[in-house]
C-alpha positions as CSV (number, residue, x, y, z in Angstrom):
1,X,92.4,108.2,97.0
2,X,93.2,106.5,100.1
3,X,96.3,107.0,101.9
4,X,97.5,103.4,101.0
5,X,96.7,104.0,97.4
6,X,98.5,107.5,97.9
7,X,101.6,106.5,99.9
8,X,102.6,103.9,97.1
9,X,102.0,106.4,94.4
10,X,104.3,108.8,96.0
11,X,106.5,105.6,97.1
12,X,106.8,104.9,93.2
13,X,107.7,107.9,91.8
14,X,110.4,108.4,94.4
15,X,111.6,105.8,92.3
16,X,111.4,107.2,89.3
17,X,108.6,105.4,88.2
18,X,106.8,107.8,85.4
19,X,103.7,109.6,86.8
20,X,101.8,108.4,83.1
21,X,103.0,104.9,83.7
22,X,101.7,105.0,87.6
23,X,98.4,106.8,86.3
24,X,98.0,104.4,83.7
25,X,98.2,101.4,86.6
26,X,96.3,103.6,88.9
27,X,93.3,104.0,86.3
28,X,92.8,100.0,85.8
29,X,90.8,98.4,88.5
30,X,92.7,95.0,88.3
31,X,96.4,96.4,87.7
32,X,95.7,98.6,91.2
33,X,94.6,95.8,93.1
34,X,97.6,93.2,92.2
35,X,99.7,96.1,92.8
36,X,98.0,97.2,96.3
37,X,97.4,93.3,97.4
38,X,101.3,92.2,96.1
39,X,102.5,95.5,98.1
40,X,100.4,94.2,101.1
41,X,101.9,90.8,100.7
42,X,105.6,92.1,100.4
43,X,105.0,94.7,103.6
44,X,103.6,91.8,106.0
45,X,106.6,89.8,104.9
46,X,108.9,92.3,106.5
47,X,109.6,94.1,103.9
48,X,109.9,98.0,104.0
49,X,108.1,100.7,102.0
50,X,111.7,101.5,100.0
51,X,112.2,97.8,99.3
52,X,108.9,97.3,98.3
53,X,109.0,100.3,96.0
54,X,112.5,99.2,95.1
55,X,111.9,95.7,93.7
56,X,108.3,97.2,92.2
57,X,109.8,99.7,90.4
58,X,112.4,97.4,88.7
59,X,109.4,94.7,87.6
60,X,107.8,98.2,86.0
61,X,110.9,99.1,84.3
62,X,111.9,95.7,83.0
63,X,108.2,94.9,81.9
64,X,108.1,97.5,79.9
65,X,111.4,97.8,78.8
66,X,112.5,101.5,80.0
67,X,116.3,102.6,81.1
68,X,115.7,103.8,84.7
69,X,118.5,106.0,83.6
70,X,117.3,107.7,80.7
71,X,114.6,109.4,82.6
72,X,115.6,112.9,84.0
73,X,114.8,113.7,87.4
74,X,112.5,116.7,87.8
């Protein structure tokens, strides 16, 4: 895995995005390449790794219709 690839993994679940859900993403060709491109996008807009992973986290979330509180930190 490259270290883009890598950095918004990590970026992602320091937002308590679940590590299936990100796998999941992260095993489909076309869902990892909007996500890369769109966090590419957001970055040279001037946008910064945490808000980036911030506002990506939330679209996750919403989409599929989980309570960012409901999942325990490990």
């Amino acid at each position: 895995m490259d270290i883009l690839k890598l950095s918004v993994y990590e970026r992602l679940r320091d937002f308590n995005v679940p590590a299936a859900v990100l796998d999941d993403i992260f095993a489909n060709q076309d869902d990892l390449n909007i996500l890369i491109k769109s966090w590419q996008d957001l970055q040279s807009g001037g946008m910064t790794q945490d808000e980036i992973a911030s506002k990506v986290s939330e679209m996750i979330f919403n989409e599929l219709d989980i309570d960012p509180q409901s999942i325990e930190e490990k």
